[in-house]
ZAMARGU-4260 file (C-alpha; in steps of 0.2 Angstrom, whole numbers, plus 5000, padded with zeros to 4 digits):
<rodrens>
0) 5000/5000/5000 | 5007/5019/4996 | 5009/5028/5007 | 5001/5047/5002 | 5012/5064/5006
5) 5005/5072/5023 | 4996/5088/5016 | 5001/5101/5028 | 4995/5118/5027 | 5004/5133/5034
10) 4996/5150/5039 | 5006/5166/5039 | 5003/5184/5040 | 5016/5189/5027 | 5028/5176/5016
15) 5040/5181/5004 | 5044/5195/4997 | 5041/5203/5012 | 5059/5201/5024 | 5057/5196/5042
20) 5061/5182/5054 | 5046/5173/5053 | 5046/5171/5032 | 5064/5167/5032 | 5059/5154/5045
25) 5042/5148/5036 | 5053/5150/5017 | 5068/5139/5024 | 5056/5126/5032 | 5042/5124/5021
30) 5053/5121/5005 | 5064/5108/5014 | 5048/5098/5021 | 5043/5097/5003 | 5061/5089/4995
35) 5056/5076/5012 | 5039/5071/5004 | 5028/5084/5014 | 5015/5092/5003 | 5014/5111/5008
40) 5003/5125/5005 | 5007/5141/5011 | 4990/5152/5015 | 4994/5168/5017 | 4985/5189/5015
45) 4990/5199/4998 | 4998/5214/4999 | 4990/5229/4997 | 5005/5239/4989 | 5012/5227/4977
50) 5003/5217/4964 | 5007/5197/4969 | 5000/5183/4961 | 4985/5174/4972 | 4991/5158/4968
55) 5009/5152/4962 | 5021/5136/4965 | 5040/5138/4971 | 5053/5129/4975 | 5040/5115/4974
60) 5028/5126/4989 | 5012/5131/4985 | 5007/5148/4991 | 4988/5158/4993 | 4985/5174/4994
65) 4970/5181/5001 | 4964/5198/5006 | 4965/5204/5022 | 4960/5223/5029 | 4962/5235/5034
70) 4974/5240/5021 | 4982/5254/5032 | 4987/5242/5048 | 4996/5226/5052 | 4980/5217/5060
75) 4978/5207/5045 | 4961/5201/5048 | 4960/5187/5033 | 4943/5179/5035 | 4944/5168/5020
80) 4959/5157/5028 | 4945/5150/5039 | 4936/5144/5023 | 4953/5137/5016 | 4958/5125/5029
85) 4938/5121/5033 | 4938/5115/5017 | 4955/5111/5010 | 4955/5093/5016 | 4971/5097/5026
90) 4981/5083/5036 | 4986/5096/5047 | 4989/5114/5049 | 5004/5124/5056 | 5001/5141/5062
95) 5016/5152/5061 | 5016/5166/5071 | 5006/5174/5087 | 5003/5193/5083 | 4988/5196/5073
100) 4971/5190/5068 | 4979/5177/5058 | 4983/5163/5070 | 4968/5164/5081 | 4957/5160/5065
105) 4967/5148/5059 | 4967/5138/5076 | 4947/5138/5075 | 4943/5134/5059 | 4956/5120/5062
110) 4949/5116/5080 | 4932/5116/5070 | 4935/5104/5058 | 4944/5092/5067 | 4960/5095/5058
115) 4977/5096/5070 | 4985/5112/5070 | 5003/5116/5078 | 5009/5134/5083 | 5026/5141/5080
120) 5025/5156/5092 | 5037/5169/5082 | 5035/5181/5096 | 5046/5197/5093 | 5046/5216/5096
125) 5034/5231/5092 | 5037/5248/5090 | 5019/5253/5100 | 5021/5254/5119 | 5003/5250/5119
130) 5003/5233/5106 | 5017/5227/5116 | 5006/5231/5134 | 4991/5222/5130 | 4998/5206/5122
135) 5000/5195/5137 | 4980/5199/5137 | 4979/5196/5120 | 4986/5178/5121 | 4979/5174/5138
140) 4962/5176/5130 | 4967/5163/5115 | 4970/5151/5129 | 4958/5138/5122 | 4964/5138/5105
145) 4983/5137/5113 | 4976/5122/5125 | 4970/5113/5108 | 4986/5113/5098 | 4994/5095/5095
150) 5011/5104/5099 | 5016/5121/5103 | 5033/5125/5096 | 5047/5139/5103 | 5058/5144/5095
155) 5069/5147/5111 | 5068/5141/5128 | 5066/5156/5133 | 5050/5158/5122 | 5044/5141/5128
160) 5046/5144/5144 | 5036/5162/5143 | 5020/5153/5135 | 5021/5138/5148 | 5020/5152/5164
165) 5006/5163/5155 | 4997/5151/5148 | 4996/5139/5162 | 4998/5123/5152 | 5010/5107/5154
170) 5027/5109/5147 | 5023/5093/5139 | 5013/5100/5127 | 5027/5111/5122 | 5045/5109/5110
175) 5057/5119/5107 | 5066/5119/5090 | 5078/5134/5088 | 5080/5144/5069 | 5093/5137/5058
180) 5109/5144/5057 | 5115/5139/5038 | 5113/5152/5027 | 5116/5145/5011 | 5105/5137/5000
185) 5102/5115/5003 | 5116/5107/4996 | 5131/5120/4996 | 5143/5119/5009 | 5143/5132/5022
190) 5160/5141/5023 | 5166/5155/5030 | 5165/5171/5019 | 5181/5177/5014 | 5184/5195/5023
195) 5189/5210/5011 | 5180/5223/5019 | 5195/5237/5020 | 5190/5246/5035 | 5181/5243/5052
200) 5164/5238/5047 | 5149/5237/5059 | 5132/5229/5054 | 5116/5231/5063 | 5103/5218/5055
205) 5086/5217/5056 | 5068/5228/5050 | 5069/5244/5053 | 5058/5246/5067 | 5064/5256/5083
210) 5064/5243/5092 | 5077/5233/5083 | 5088/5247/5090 | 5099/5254/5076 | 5098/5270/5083
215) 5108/5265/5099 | 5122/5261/5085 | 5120/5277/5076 | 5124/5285/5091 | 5137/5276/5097
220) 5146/5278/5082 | 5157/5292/5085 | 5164/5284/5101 | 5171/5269/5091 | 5177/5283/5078
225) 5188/5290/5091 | 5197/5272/5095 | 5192/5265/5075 | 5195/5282/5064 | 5189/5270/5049
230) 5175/5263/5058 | 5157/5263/5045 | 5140/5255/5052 | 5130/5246/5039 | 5111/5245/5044
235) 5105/5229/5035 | 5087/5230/5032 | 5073/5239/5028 | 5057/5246/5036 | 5046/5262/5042
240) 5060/5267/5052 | 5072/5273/5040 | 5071/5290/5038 | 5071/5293/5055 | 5086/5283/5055
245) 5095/5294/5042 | 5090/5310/5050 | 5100/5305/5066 | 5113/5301/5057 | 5113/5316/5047
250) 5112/5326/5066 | 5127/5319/5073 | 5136/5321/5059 | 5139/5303/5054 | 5130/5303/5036
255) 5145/5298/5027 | 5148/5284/5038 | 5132/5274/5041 | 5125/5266/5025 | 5107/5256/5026
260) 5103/5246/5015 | 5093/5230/5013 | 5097/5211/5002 | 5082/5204/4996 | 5074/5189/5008
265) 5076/5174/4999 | 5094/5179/4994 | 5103/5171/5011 | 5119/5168/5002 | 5121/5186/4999
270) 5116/5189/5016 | 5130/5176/5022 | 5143/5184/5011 | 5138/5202/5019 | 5138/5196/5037
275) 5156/5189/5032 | 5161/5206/5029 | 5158/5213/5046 | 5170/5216/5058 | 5157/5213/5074
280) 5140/5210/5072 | 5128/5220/5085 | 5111/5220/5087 | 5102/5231/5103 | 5085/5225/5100
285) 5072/5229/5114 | 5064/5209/5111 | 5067/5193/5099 | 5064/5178/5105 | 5078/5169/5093
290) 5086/5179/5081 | 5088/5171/5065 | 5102/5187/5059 | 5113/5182/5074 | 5111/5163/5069
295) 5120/5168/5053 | 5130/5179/5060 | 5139/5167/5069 | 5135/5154/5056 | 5149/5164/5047
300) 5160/5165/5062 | 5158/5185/5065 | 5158/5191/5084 | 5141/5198/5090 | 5136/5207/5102
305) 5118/5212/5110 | 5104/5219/5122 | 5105/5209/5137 | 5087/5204/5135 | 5074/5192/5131
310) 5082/5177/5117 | 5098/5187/5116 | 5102/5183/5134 | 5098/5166/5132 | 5112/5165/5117
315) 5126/5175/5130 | 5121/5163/5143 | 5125/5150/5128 | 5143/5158/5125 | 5140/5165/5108
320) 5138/5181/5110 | 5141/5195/5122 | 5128/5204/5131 | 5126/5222/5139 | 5111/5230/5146
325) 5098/5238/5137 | 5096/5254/5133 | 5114/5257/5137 | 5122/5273/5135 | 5133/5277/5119
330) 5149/5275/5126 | 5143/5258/5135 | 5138/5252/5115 | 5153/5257/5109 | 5164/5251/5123
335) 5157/5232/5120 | 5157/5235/5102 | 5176/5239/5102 | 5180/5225/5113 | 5172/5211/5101
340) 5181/5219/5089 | 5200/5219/5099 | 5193/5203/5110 | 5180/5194/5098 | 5169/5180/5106
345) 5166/5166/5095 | 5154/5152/5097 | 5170/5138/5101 | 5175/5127/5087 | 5168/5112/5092
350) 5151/5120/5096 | 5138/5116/5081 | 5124/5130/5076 | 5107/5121/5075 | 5104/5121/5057
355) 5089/5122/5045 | 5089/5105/5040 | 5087/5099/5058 | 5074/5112/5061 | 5065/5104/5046
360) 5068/5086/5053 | 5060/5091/5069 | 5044/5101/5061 | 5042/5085/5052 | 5043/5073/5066
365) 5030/5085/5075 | 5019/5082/5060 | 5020/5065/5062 | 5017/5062/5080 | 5000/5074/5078
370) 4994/5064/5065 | 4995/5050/5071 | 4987/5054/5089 | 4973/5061/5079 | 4971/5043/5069
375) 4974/5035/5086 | 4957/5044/5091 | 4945/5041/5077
</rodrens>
């Protein structure tokens, strides 16, 4: 008897070509479940501002579209995912993320149905002092849908571990299953970057949201001049923050030395060669549960250092990275920057990054275990 592929649909706010952690996560799974016999759709809302397809297949994925509204806001209330996974015939159904009206529907059209679903928590900052206020209220309400989930998946201990206390549940109904670190496309060989950058070179990765903290970089900039007199920062992303961004820069009077700039989503070998190039790697983010730009980072051997907070402390606690407190002043961010640079802090050479594949494995296994508890019961 053949055995038929596992039809596994996975609901996201956003998927490429948008950039973020949670679509590099769901691109670098979802297409290595499929070349390990997983069928995979990919439901997800339309963008407003560029003109996508509702419906393509890459890299062997298939990817929905639908609309969502408002247009003007990141609430991204979709009601027609309910209708796809109520009547999509789906094996299960694996809800990535934990912000937006996305994930609470998903999990009761799936609850509805009788499907099993799985939730990848994604948590990570927000730039509103009031979204990031209410969201412990915002998930405590959802705690029947969480409760009902064949697994919930951090990506983090530290992310597990803050769902299991709010929410009140076991921790056997949790896993933890940490980004990837390769950064190259399945089948190459990872390899350190060769290093030709010609003077001190600084990145800050990730969107550029105030929270992701460039601004403390920016700033701390001309303290690492006075030690580094070739010292630039490259901002590696791109977001609503950027002009704020260049305007600080342009007021301190390091315009000439700060460059953003962003490499598309799906181009993670460009993104690994740019990484290569950096003398340290900082990232003074206010929250991020497990940060895939430090996964490849250090994927590529560069020292990083970062907020002593949330995931990032759990990575210093780890030895990867080195830590200072958040919101530190200029000369503090400079001061840790300049000693990863004279000093760096290097994951050992016998430590091994987790990597995408094994993240893949362990999705999948996940996948198996709730399907087959959910046979157990009919």
């Amino acid at each position: 008897m053949v055995q038929q592929r596992l039809r596994v649909l996975m609901v996201t706010a956003r998927y490429f070509p948008f950039m973020g952690g949670i679509e590099t996560h769901v691109y670098e799974v979802a297409r290595r479940l499929v070349h390990m016999g997983v069928s995979v759709t990919i439901a997800t809302t339309s963008s407003h501002t560029m003109k996508l397809p509702r419906e393509e297949t890459r890299e062997g994925v298939h990817i929905l579209r639908v609309p969502c509204w408002p247009s003007d806001r990141d609430y991204y209330i979709a009601p027609e995912i309910f209708t796809i996974i109520k009547q999509g015939g789906w094996d299960l159904v694996h809800c990535q993320g934990s912000h937006t009206f996305v994930p609470p529907l998903a999990m009761l059209a799936a609850k509805q149905a009788g499907i099993p679903y799985v939730v990848t928590f994604h948590t990570g900052g927000n730039s509103s002092r009031l979204r990031t206020a209410i969201r412990d209220t915002q998930w405590r309400v959802q705690r029947p849908l969480y409760r009902g989930a064949a697994k919930l998946v951090g990506v983090s201990h530290f992310e597990a571990d803050y769902f299991r206390t709010l929410l009140r549940l076991s921790h056997k109904r949790f896993a933890v299953i940490p980004n990837g670190g390769t950064t190259f496309t399945a089948g190459t060989t990872s390899t350190r970057p060769a290093n030709t950058s010609t003077h001190t070179l600084i990145i800050s990765p990730g969107r550029l949201e105030r929270y992701k903290g460039h601004q403390h970089l920016i700033t701390a900039l001309p303290h690492v001049r006075q030690h580094r007199p070739d010292a630039r920062l490259l901002i590696l992303g791109a977001g609503p923050y950027e002009s704020e961004l260049r305007t600080l820069a342009e007021d301190i009077g390091m315009a000439n030395h700060v460059d953003i700039r962003a490499v598309a989503p799906s181009d993670r070998k460009l993104m690994a060669d740019t990484l290569g190039q950096a003398t340290v790697v900082a990232l003074m983010s206010e929250y991020e549960a497990h940060p895939i730009a430090v996964m490849e980072a250090l994927a590529v051997h560069r020292p990083v250092v970062v907020a002593d907070t949330s995931g990032l402390r759990e990575l210093a606690q780890q030895g990867l990275v080195r830590a200072i407190p958040l919101h530190s002043s200029p000369h503090t961010v400079a001061q840790a920057v300049l000693r990863q640079i004279d000093e760096p802090l290097v994951p050992p050479a016998n430590f091994t990054l987790p990597t995408w594949d094994e993240c893949a494995e362990q999705v999948q296994a996940i996948y198996k275990q709730a399907v087959l508890c959910r046979d157990r019961r009919k």
